[in-house]
C-alpha positions as CSV (number, residue, x, y, z in Angstrom):
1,X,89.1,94.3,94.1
2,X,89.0,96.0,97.3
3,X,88.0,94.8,100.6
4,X,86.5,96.7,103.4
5,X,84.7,99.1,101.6
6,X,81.5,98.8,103.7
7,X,83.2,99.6,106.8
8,X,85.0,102.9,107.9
9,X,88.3,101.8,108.4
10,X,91.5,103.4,108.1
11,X,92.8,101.0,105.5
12,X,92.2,99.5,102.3
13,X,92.8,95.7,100.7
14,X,93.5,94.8,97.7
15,X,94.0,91.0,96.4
16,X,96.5,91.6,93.0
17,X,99.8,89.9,91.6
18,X,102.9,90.5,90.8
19,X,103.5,90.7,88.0
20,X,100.8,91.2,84.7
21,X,100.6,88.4,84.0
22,X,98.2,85.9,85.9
23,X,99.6,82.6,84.9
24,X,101.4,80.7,87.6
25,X,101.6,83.9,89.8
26,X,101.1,84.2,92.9
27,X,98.4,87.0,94.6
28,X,99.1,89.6,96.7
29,X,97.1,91.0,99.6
30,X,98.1,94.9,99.4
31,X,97.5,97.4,102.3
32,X,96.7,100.9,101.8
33,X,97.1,103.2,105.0
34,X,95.3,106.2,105.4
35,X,97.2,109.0,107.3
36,X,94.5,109.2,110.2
37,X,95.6,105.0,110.6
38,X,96.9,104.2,114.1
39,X,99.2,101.6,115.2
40,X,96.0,99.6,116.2
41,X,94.6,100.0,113.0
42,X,98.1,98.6,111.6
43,X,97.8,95.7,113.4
44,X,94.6,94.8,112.5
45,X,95.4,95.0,109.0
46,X,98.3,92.8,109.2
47,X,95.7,90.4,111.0
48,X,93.0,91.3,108.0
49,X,95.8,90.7,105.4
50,X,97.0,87.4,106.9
51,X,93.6,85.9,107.0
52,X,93.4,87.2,103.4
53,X,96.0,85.0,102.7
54,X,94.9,82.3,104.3
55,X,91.7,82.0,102.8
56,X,93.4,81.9,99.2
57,X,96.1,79.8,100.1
58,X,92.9,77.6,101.0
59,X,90.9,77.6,97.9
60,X,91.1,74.3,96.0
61,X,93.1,73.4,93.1
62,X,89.8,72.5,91.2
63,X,87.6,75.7,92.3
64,X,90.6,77.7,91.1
65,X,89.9,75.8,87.9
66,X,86.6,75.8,87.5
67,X,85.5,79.4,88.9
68,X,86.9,83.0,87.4
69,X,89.5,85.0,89.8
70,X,87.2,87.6,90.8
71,X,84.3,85.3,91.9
72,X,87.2,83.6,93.7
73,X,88.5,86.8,95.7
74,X,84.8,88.0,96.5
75,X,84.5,84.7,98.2
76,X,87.4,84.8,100.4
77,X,87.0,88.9,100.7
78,X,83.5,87.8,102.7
79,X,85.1,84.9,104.4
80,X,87.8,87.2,105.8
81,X,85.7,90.3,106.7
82,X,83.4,87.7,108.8
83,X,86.4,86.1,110.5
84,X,88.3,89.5,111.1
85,X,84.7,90.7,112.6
86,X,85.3,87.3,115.2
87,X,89.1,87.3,115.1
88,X,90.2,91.1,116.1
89,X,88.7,91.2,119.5
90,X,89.9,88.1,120.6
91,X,93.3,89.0,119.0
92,X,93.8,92.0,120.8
93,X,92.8,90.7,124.1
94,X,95.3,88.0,123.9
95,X,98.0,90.2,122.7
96,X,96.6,92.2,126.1
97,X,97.2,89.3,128.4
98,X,100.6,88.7,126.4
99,X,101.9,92.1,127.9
100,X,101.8,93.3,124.5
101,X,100.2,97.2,123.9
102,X,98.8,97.4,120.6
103,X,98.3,101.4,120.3
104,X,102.6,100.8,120.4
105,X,103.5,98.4,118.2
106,X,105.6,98.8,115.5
107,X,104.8,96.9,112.6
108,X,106.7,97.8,109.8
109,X,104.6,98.8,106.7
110,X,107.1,101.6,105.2
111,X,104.0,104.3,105.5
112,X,101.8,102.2,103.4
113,X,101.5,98.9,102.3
114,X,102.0,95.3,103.5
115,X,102.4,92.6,101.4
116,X,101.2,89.1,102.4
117,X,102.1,86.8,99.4
């Protein structure tokens, strides 16, 4: 499953696991970079990847239960997108008023992928 395909970003989701197999394993949120992605574009999808997360640590013990894993992810790859979409700006101008300059940061992602488990 991949998230943010509608919108021209420079990086690509993906909600996984670890391992093959699914039983009592815990998901992954990976990030694909692309190599036009700037250090803004890092941040956000730390931020995108994090909420990600979030959203799936959320999901119920009985919706896991009764509803498949990909209906699952689609769910929270909505939630996300809409909450990045509110999220992002107000992210970036608090990280502003923190003294902090996004265009510099330096996240590590080893040149592509972050893993939010």
């Amino acid at each position: 499953s991949v998230l943010s395909q509608k919108q021209k970003q420079n990086y690509i989701l993906s909600v996984g696991h670890a391992c093959r197999k699914r039983v009592k394993q815990k998901r992954r949120v990976l990030v694909a970079f692309s190599p036009e992605c700037s250090n803004k574009d890092v941040a956000k999808a730390y931020l995108h990847a994090c909420i990600v997360g979030h959203e799936l640590a959320s999901t119920s013990k009985e919706q896991r239960n009764d509803v498949e894993e990909i209906e699952i992810v689609k769910e929270v790859e909505v939630k996300a997108e809409n909450k990045l979409t509110q999220l992002f700006p107000l992210f970036e101008m608090s990280a502003s008023n923190a003294g902090w300059n996004l265009d510099r940061t330096e996240i590590s992602n080893q040149g592509y992928e972050i893993c939010y488990e």
